[in-house]
C-alpha positions as CSV (number, residue, x, y, z in Angstrom):
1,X,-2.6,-79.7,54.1
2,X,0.3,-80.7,51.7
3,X,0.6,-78.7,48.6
4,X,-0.5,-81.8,46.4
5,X,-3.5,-82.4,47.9
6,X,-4.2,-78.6,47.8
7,X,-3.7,-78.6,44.1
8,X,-5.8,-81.7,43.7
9,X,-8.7,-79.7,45.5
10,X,-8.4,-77.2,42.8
11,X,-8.0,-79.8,40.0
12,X,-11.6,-80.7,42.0
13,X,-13.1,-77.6,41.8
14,X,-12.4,-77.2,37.9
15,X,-14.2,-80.3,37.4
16,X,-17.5,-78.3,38.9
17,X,-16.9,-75.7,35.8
18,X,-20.2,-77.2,33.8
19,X,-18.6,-78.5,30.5
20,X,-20.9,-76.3,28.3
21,X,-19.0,-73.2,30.2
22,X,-15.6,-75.0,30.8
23,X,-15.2,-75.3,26.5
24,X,-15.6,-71.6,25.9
25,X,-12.2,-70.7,28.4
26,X,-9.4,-70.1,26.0
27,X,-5.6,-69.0,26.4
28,X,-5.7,-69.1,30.4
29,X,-3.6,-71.3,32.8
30,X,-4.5,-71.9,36.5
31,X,-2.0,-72.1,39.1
32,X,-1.5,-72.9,42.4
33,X,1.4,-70.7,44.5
34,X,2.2,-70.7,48.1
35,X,2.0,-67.2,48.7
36,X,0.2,-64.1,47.6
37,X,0.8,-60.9,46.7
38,X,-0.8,-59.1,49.9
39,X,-2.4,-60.3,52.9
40,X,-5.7,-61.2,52.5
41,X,-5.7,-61.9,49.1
42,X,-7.2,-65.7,48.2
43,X,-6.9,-65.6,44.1
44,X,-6.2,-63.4,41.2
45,X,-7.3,-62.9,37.8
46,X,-4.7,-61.5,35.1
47,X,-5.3,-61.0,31.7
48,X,-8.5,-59.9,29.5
49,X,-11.3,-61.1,29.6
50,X,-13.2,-62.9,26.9
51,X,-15.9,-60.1,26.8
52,X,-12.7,-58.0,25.8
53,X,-11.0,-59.7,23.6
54,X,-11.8,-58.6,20.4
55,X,-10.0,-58.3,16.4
56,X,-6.5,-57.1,18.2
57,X,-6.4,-60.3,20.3
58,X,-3.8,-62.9,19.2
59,X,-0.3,-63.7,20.3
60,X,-0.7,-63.2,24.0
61,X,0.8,-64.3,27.0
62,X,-2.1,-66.4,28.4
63,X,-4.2,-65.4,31.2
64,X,-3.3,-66.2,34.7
65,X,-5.5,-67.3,37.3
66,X,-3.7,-67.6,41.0
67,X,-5.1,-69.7,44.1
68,X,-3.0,-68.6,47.0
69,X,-2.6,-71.7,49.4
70,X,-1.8,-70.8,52.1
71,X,-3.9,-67.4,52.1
72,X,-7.0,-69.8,52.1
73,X,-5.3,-72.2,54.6
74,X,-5.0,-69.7,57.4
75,X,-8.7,-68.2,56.9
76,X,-10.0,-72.4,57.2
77,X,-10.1,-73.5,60.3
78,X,-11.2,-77.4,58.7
79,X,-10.6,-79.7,55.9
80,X,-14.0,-79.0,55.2
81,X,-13.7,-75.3,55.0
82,X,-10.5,-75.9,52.7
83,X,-12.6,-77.5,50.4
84,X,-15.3,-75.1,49.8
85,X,-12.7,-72.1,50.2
86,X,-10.9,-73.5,47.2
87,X,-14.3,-74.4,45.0
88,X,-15.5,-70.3,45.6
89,X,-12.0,-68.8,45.0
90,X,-11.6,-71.1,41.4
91,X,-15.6,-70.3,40.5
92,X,-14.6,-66.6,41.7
93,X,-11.2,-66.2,39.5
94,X,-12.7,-68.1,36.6
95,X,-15.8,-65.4,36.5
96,X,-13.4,-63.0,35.9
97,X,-11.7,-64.6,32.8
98,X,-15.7,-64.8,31.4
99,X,-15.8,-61.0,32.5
100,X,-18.2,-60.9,35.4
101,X,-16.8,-58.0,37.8
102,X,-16.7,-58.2,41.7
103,X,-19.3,-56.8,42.1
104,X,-22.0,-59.0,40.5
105,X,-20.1,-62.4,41.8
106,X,-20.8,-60.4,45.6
107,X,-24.8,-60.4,44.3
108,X,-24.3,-64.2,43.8
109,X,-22.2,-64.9,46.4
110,X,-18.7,-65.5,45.8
């Protein structure tokens, strides 16, 4: 799969983001890079969350959310798989920019 229409998959999966959740994300970009930083590893969420931003928070980098293409290429075996791969690993990385934790995105399935 070429990286464009990788990246349009995750424009695709944002769109799921129900608006009403979707207008509370501040200061965050999303990316898409070839590579990640260790085996295994489909996305990543850097910064702080909105459930820790308090007073102190202002004139920060913004967050960074990761989807690692070709991480989630290799572990898809169809187009199919690509596409739901990418929607879980967005909904996953975005969770943790609205402070959910691994562990309670594991009790709901991503």
């Amino acid at each position: 799969m070429t990286r464009e229409a990788f990246e349009e998959l995750v424009g695709e999966a944002l769109d799921t983001v129900p608006p009403e959740l979707a207008a509370h994300m501040r200061n965050v970009v999303i990316v898409v890079e070839d590579d990640a930083p260790e085996p295994g590893l489909l996305g990543l969420y850097q910064g702080v969350p909105l459930t820790e931003r308090g007073d102190w928070y202002g004139g920060v980098l913004p967050d960074h959310i990761a989807i690692y293409r070709n991480e989630i290429l290799r572990i898809c075996d169809t187009e199919q798989d690509v596409v739901e791969e990418v929607r879980i690993t967005v909904v996953h990385e975005i969770a943790h920019h609205f402070g959910i934790d691994d562990r309670r995105l594991h009790e709901l399935g991503y």
